[in-house]
KEFIVEX-687529 format. One record per residue (C-alpha): residue in three letters; x, y, z. Coordinates in steps of 0.2 Angstrom, whole numbers, plus 5000, padded with zeros to 4 digits. Last residue first. Layout:
SITE; resn; east; north; up
SITE; ALA; X; Y; Z
...
END
This chain:
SITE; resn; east; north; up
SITE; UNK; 4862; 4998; 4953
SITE; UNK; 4870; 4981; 4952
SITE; UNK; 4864; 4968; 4963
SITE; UNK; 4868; 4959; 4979
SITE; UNK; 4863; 4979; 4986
SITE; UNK; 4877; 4985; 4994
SITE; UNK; 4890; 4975; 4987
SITE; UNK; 4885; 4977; 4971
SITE; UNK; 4888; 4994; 4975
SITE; UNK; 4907; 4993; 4981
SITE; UNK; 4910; 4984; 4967
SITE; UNK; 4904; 4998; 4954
SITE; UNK; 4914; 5010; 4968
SITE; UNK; 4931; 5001; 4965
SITE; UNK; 4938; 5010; 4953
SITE; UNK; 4936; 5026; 4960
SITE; UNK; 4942; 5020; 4977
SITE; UNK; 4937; 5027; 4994
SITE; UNK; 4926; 5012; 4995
SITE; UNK; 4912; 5008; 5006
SITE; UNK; 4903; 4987; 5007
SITE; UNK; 4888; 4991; 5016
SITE; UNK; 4883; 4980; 5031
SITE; UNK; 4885; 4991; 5045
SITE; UNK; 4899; 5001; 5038
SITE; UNK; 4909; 4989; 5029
SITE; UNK; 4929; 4992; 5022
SITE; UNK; 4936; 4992; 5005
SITE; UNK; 4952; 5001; 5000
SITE; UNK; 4961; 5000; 4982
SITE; UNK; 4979; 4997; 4978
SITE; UNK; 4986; 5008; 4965
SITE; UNK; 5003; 5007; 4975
SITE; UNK; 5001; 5027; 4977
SITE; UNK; 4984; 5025; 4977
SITE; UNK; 4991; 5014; 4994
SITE; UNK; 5001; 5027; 5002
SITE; UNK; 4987; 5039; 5002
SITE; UNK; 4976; 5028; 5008
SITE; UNK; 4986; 5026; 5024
SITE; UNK; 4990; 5045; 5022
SITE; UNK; 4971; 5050; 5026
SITE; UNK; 4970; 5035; 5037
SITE; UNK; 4960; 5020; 5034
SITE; UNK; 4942; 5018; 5032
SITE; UNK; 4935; 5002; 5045
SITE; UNK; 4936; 4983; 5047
SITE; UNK; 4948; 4982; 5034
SITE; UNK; 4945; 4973; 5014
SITE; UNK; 4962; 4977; 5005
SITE; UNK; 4963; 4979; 4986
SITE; UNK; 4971; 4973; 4972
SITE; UNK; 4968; 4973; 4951
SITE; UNK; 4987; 4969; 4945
SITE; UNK; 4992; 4972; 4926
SITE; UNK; 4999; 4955; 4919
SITE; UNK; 5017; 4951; 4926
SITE; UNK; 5011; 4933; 4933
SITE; UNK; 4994; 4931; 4935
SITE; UNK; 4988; 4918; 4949
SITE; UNK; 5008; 4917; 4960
SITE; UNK; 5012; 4935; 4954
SITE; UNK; 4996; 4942; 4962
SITE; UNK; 4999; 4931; 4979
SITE; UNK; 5016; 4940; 4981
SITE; UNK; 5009; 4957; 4977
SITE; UNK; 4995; 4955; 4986
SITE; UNK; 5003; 4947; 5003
SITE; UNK; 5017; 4960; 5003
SITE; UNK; 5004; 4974; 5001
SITE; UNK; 4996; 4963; 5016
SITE; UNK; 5011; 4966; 5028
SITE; UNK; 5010; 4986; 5024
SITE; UNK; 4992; 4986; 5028
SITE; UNK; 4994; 4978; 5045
SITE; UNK; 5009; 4988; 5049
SITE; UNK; 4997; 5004; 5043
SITE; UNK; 4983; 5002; 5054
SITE; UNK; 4966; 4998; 5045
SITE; UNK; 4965; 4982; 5056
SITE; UNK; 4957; 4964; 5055
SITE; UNK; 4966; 4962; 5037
SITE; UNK; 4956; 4955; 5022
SITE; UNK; 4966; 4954; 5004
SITE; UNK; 4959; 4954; 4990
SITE; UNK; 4962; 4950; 4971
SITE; UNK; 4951; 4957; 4959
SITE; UNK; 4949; 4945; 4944
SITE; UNK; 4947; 4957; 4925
SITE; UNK; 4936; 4958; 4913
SITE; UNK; 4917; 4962; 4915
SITE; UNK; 4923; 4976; 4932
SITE; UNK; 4924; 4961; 4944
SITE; UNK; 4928; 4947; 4932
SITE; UNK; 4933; 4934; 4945
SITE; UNK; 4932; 4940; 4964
SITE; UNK; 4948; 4932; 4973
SITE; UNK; 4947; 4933; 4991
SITE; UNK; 4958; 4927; 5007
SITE; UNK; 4975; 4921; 4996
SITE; UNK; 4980; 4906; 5002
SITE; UNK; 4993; 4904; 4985
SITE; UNK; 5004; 4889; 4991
SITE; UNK; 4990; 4876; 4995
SITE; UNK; 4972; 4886; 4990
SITE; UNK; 4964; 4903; 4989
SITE; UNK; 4948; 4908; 4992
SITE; UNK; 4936; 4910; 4975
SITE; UNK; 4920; 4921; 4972
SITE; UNK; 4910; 4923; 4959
SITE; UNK; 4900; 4938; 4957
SITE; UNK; 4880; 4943; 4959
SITE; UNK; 4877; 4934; 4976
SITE; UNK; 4894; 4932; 4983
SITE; UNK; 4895; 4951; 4983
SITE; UNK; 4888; 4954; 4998
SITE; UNK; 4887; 4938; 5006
SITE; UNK; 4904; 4933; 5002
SITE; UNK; 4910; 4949; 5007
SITE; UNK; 4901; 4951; 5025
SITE; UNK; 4910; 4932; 5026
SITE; UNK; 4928; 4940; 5022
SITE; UNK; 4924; 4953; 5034
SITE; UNK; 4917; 4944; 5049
SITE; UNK; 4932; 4929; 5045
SITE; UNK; 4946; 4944; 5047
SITE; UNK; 4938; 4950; 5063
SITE; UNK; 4939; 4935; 5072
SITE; UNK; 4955; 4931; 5066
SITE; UNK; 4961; 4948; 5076
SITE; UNK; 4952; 4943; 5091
SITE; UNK; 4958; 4923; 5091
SITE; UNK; 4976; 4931; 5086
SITE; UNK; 4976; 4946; 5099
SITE; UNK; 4986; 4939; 5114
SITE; UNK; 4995; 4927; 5105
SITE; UNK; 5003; 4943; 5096
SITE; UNK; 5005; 4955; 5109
SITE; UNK; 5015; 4940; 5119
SITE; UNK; 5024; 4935; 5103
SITE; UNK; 5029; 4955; 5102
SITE; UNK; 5034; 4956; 5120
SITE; UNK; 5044; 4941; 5119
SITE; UNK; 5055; 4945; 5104
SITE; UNK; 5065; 4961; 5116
SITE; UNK; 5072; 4972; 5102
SITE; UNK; 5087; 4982; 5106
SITE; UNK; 5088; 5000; 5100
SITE; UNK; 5093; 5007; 5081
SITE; UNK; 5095; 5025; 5084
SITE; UNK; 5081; 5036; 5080
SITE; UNK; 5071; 5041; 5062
SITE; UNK; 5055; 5048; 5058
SITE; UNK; 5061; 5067; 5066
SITE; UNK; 5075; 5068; 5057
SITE; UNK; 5094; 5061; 5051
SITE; UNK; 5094; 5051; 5070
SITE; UNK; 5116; 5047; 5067
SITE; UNK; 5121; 5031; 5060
SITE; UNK; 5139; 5028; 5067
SITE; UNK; 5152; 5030; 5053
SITE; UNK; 5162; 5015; 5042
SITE; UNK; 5172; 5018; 5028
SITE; UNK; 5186; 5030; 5037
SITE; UNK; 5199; 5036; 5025
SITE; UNK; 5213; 5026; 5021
SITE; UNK; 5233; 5029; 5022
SITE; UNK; 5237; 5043; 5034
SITE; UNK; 5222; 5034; 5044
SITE; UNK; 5202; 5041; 5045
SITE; UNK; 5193; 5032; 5059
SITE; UNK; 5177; 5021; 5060
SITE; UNK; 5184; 5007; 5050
SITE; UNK; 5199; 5005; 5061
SITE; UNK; 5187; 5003; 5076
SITE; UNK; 5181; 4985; 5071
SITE; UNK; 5198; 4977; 5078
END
């Protein structure tokens, strides 16, 4: 009954086709197996949250002494809010325990979500705290979505971000250089 659609009639044209690989970032569609994912996921979740509270606490201390910093609450548990950041706007960020891009990806979903909760439409200030520097086109893809990148070597707060390099100073130091 589902083969009609793939098939041009005397009367119809066909108006379904198989999806065919169109390069080399695409393939067919295969079968996905949830066990293996929830498996790789419990395996990591006490190491990954592990991370995620280093970094947020590196950023309390860093910053936490010059600028006022809020955690999200209820509905909107966002990981960081640091009010008046540059004199007059809150920065909103997000802490995720890898650079990779399907963790960056799932916490563009988190800022933008989060952002619209606290500020509605006004213009977004956003950035994701990682354990380490990106990718080249991981950071790409995110001054694309004028998203901001923070990560700690040792205990200095690093930026790739124009924007962000006040903040990544205070967070050097505790105070403003």
């Amino acid at each position: 009954r589902d083969l009609p659609g793939f098939l041009d009639t005397l009367d119809q044209k066909a108006t379904k086709q198989l999806l065919q690989p169109r390069g080399d970032n695409e393939r067919d569609l295969g079968m996905k197996d949830e066990a293996d994912y929830a498996a790789a996921r419990e395996a990591t979740t006490v190491a990954h949250r592990k991370i995620h509270n280093r970094l947020t606490n590196q950023l309390r201390d860093g910053l936490g002494v010059r600028l006022t910093i809020l955690e999200g609450a209820n509905d909107c548990k966002f990981d960081a809010l640091v009010r008046l950041y540059d004199g007059e706007n809150d920065l909103l960020i997000e802490a995720k325990s890898s650079p990779d891009v399907p963790h960056l990806r799932m916490a563009v979903g988190q800022l933008y979500h989060y952002w619209f909760q606290l500020h509605g439409e006004e213009e977004a200030h956003m950035a994701i705290l990682v354990p380490s520097r990106p990718v080249p086109s991981a950071i790409d893809y995110l001054e694309h979505l004028d998203i901001g990148v923070l990560w700690f070597e040792r205990d200095k707060l690093m930026t790739c971000t124009s924007w962000l390099g006040e903040i990544a100073m205070v967070g050097r130091t505790g105070i403003r250089d």
